[in-house]
C-alpha positions in Angstrom: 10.3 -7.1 7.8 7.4 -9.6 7.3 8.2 -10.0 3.6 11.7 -10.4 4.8 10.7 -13.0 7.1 8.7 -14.7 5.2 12.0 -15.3 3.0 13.8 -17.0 5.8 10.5 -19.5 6.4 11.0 -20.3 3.2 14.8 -21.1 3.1 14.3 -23.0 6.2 10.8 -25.2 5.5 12.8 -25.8 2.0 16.0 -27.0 3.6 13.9 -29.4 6.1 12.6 -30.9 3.5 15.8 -31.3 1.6 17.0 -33.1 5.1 14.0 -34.9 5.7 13.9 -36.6 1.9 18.1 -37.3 2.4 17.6 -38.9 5.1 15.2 -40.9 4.6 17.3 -41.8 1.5 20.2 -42.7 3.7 18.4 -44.7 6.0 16.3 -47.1 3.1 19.9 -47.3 1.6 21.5 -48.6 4.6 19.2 -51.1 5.3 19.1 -52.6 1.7 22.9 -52.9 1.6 24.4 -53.0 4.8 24.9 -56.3 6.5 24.4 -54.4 10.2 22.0 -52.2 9.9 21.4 -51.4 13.6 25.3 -49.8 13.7 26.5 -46.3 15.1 25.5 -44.4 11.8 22.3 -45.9 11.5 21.7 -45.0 15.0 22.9 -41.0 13.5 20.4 -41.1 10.9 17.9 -41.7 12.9 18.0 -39.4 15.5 19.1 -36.7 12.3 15.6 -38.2 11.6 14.0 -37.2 14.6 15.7 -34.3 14.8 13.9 -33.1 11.2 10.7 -33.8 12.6 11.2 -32.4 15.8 12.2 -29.1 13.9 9.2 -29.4 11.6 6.8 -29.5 14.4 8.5 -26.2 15.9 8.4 -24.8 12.6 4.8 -25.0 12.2 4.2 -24.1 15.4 5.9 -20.6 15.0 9.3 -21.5 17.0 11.9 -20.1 14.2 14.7 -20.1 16.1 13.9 -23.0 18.3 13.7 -25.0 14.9 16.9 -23.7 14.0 18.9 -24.5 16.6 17.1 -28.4 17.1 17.8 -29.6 13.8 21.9 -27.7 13.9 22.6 -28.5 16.8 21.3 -32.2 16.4 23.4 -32.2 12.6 26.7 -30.5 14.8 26.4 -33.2 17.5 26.0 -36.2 15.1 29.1 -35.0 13.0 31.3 -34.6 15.4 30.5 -37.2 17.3 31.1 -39.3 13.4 34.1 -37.4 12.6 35.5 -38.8 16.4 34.5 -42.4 16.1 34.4 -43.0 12.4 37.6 -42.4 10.8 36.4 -42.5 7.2 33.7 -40.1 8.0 35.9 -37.2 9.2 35.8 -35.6 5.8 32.5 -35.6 5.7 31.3 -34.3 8.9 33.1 -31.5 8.7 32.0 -30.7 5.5 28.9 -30.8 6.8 29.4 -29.0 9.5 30.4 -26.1 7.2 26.6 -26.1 5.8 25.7 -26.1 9.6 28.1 -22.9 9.9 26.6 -21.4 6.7 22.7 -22.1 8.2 23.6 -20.1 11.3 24.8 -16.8 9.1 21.7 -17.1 6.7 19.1 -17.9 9.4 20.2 -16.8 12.9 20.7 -12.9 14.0 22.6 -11.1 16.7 24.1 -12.8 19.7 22.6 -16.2 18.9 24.5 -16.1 15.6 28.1 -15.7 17.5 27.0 -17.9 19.6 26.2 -20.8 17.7 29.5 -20.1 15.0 31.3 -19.8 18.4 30.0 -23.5 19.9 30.7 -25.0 16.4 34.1 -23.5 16.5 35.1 -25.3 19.7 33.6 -28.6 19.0 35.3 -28.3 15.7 38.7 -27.5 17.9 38.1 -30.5 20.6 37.5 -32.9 17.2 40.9 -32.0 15.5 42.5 -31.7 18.6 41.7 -35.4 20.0 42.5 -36.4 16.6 45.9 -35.1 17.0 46.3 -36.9 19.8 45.1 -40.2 18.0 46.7 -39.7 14.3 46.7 -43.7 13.6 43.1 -44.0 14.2 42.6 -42.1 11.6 44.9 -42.9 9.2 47.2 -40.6 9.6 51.1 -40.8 9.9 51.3 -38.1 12.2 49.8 -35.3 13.8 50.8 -32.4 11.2 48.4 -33.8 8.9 45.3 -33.6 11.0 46.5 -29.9 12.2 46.9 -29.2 8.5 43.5 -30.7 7.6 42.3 -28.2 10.9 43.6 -25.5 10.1 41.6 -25.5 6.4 38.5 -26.6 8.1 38.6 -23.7 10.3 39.7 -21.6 7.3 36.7 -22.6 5.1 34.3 -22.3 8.2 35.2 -18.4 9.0 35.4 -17.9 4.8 31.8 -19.4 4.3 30.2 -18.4 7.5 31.8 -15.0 6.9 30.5 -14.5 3.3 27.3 -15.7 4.2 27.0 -13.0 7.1 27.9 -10.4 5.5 25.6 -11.2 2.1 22.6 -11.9 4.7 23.7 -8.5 6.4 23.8 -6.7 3.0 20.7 -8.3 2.1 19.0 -7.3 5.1 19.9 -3.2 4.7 18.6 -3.3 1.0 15.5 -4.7 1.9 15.2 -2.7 4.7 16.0 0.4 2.0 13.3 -1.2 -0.3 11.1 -1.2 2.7 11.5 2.8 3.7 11.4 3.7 -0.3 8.0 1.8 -0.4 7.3 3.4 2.7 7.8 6.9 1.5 6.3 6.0 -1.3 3.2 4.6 0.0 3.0 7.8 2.1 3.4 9.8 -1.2 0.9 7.9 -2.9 -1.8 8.6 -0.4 -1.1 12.3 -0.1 -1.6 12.1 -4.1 -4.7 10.1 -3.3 -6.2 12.6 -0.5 -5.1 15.6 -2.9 -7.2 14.1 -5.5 -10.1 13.1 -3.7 -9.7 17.3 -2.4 -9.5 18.2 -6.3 -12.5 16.3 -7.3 -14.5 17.2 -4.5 -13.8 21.0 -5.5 -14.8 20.0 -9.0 -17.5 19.1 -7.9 -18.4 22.0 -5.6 -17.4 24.6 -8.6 -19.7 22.1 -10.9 -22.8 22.5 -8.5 -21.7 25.8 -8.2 -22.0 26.6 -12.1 -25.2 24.6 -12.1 -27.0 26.5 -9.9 -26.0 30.0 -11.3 -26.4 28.9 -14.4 -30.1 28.1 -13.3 -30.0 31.6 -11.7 -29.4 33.0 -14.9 -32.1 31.0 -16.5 -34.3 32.0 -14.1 -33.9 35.6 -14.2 -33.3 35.7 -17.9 -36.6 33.8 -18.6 -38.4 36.2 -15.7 -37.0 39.7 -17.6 -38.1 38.0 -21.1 -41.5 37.6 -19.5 -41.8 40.6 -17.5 -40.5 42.7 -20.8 -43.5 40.6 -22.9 -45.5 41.6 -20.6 -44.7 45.0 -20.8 -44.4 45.0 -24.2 -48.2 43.5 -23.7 -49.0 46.1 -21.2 -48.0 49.3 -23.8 -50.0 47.9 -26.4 -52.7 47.2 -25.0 -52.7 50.4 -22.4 -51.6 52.7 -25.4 -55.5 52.4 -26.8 -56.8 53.1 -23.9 -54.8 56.2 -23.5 -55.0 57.4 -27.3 -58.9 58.4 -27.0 -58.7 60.6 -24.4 -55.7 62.5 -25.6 -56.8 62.7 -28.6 -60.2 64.1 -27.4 -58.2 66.6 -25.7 -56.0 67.6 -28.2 -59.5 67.7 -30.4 -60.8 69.7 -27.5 -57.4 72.5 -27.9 -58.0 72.5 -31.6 -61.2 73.4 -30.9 -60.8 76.7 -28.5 -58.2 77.8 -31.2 -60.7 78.1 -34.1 -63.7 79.3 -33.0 -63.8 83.4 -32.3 -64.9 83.4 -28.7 -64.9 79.8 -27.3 -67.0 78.3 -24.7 -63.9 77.8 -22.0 -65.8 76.7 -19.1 -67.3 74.0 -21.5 -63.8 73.2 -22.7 -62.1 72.9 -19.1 -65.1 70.8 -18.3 -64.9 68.4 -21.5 -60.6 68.7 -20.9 -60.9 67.4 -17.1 -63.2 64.9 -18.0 -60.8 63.3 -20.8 -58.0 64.3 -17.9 -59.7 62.2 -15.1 -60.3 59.5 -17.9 -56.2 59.4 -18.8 -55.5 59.3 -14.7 -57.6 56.4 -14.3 -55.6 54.9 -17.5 -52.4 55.1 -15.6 -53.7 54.1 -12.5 -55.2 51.1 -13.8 -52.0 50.3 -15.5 -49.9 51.2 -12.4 -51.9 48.8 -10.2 -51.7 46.1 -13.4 -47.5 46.3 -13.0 -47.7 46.2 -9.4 -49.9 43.3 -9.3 -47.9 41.6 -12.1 -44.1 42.6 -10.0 -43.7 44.7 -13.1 -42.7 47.4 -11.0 -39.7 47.9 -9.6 
């Protein structure tokens, strides 16, 4: 609606200014070439005058329809008032007044707008009708002509002010279609937007996510390569420490199966010895893999 809006400030500041430069126009060229310049349409163009600058001031100061309705009004009032007293100016206030008629349909909504066609209407109606009534002021032989002339006036007024309605109206529900459409799709646009920001943000959590199992797995993978070096470490080293005494002892078996009558007790002794030797090997080694987390 602003946009909208903003479309009718426009139409109206440019048509101001249209009036403002005309008349301004009118005025310089009545005073350079008329002989009485202070006369009944000078007077008109002057308060049209005012009534521009009085609709300019409004117009800046946010009255729209105030505006409006000062400077058409002001522009109905002068041209009938011409097209009453002035008999050579009848055409052409009333073909003003039919820009008057089509301001109203473009600018004006609502009641105000069948309000202000219907005021223009009657005045039009009062000026045909007292010119009926007066045909030889205005050079007319009789009355049928000025009914005639009337009756198209008031033709051309409904025709204009009617096309003009209903192209404002027609404008209006397209732009007030535009205006849903952009709506929706606004609203469709941000739901894109939050479903995005929700997608990247999961990204990003499955990202940290992979990061840190992926360090997990480092970890652990570099922890079992260095607890199976160490292992590896451990069985070397620990292996020479348990081949002497086993091979004492198996020196020690070989022994009691050669000789006729062996010493056993002496071999028992020597064989727990070398025994107590190889449990103090795997204890050592057990407390080593303990001590290292080796052990599970």
């Amino acid at each position: 609606m602003s946009s909208q809006k903003e479309i009718e400030k426009y139409f109206l500041r440019f048509l101001l200014r249209i009036l403002f430069a005309g008349t301004i126009l009118i005025i310089t060229t009545d005073f350079l070439f008329q002989e009485h310049f202070l006369q009944y349409d000078a007077i008109v163009d002057f308060i049209l005058l005012a009534a521009v600058l009085l609709s300019f001031l409004l117009f800046r100061l946010g009255h729209f329809n105030s505006s409006v309705l000062v400077i058409t009004l002001v522009s109905l009032a002068s041209m009938l008032y011409q097209s009453i007293t002035l008999p050579q100016a009848a055409t052409m206030s009333f073909s003003v007044i039919l820009v008057v008629g089509f301001v109203y349909s473009i600018l004006l909504k609502g009641n105000l707008r069948y309000f202000m066609h219907g005021v223009t209407l009657t005045g039009m109606l009062a000026a045909f009708t007292w010119q009926a009534l007066h045909p030889g002021f205005y050079h007319q032989p009789n009355s049928g002509e000025v009914i005639t002339m009337g009756f198209t006036y008031f033709v051309l007024y409904i025709i204009i002010s009617y096309s003009a309605s209903y192209l404002k109206m027609q404008y209006d529900t397209l732009h007030e279609d535009l205006k849903l459409k952009n709506s929706e799709l606004l609203e469709k646009t941000y739901e894109i937007e939050a479903q995005n920001e929700e997608l990247i943000q999961g990204q990003q959590n499955l990202n940290e996510l992979n990061l840190n199992l992926e360090k997990m797995v480092s970890e652990r993978t570099n922890r079992i390569s260095s607890q199976n070096e160490q292992l590896i470490r451990y069985s070397y080293n620990n292996a020479h420490h348990l081949r002497g005494p086993v091979a004492r002892v198996l020196g020690l078996i070989a022994i009691s199966k050669i000789e006729q009558s062996p010493d056993f007790a002496f071999l028992f002794s020597k064989i727990e010895e070398q025994t107590l030797e190889i449990d103090s090997v795997v204890q050592k080694i057990a407390r080593e893999l303990e001590e290292n987390g080796l052990q599970s």
